[in-house]
C-alpha positions as CSV (number, residue, x, y, z in Angstrom):
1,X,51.9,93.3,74.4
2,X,54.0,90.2,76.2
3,X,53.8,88.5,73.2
4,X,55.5,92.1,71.4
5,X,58.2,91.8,74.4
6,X,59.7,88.8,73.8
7,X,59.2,89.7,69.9
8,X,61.7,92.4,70.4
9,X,63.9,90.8,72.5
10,X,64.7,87.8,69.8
11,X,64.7,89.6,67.1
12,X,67.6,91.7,69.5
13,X,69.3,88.2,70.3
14,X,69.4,87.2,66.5
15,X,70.7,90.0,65.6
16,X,73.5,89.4,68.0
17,X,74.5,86.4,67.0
18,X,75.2,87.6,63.4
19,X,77.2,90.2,65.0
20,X,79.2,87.7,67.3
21,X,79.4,85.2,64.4
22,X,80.6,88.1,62.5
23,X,83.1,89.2,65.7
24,X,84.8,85.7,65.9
25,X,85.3,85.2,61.9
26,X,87.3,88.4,61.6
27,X,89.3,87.7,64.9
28,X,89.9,83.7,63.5
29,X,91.0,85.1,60.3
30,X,93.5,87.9,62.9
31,X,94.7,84.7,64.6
32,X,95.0,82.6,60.7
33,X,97.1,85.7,59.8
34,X,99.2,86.3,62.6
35,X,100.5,82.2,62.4
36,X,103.7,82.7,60.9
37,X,104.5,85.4,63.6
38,X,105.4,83.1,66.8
39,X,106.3,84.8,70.0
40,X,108.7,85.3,72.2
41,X,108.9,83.2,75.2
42,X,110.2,84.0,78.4
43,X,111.1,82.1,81.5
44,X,111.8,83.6,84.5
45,X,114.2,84.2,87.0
46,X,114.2,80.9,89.4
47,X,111.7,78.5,87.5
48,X,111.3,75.2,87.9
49,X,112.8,72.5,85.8
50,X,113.0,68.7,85.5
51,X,117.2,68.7,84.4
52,X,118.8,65.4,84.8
53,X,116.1,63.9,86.0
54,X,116.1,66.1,89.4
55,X,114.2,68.9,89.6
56,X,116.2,72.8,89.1
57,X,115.8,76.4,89.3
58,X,116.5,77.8,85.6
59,X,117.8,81.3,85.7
60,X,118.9,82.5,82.7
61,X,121.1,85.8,81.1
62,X,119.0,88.3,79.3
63,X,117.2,91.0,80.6
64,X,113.7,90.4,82.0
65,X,110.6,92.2,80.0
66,X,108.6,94.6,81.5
67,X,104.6,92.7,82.0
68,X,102.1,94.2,80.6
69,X,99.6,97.0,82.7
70,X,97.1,94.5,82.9
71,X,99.6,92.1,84.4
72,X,100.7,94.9,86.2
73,X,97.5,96.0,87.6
74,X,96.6,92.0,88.8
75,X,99.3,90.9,90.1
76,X,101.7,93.8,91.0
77,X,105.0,94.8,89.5
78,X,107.3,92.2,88.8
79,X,110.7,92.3,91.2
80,X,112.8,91.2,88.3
81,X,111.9,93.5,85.3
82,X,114.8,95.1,83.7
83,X,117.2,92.3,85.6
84,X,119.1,90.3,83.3
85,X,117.9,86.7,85.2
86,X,115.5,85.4,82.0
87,X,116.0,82.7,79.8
88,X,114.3,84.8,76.6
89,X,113.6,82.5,73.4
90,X,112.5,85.0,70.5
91,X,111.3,83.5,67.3
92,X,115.3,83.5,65.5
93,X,117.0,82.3,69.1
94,X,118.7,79.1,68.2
95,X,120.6,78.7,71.1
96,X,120.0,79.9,75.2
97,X,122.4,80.2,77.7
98,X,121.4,79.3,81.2
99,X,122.3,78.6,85.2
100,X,121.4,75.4,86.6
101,X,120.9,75.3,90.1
102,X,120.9,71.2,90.5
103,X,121.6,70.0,94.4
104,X,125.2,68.9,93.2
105,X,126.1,72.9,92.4
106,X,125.4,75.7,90.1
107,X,126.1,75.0,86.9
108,X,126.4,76.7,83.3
109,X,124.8,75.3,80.1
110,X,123.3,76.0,76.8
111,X,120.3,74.6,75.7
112,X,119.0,73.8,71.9
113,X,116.1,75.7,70.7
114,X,114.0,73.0,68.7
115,X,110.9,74.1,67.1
116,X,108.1,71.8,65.6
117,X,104.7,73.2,64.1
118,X,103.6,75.6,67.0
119,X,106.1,73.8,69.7
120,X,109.2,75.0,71.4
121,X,111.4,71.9,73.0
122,X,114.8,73.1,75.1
123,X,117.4,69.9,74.5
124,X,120.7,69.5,76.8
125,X,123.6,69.4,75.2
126,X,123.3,65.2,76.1
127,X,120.4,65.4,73.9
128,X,117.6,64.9,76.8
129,X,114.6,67.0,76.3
130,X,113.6,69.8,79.2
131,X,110.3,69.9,80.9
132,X,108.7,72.2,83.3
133,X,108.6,70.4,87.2
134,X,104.9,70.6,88.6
């Protein structure tokens, strides 16, 4: 009879693992599929840059998306949906237009959208590349 348990329960497991091996081709070949769609990227209201050097908060012009109910549900709504304070890059954006809050002063710039395989670089209008501060 013990020797019918574990029996069952391997031929259960086995069976399984065709369906998970099954499960994670179709959602590789999804993701294989879905390449050539990028996304869009957003940065939000007040995030932290290395500009110049120094580190900034970014704010940027277009209107802040809503997070998803799952975001929503985990971390609470978000205080700047639907305020136009976002730097939004969607997959044709070629050009963003953003506040730079640098110890010197506020100031307005726009930043290259450079894209390379499944990258997205910011340049300065001095050429220097962005990066987040950590």
């Amino acid at each position: 009879m013990k020797h019918a348990v574990i029996a069952l329960v391997v031929a259960f497991g086995l069976s399984g693992c065709d369906a998970a091996k099954e499960l994670g081709s179709a959602v590789s070949k999804t993701m294989d599929d879905n390449k050539s769609h990028q996304m869009t990227l957003v940065i939000p209201s007040g995030y932290k840059m290395i500009v110049g050097g120094q580190q900034a908060k970014v704010y940027g012009a277009e209107e802040c998306p809503p997070a998803s109910d799952f975001v929503k549900f985990l971390f609470g709504p978000d205080p700047d949906e639907g305020v136009k304070s976002c730097v939004v890059i969607a997959p044709d954006t070629k050009t963003v237009t953003v506040t730079v809050g640098l110890p010197s002063g506020a100031s307005k710039e726009t930043w290259a959208v450079e894209r390379k395989d499944d990258r997205v670089m910011l340049r300065r209008a001095d050429g220097s590349l962005l990066a987040a501060s950590e």
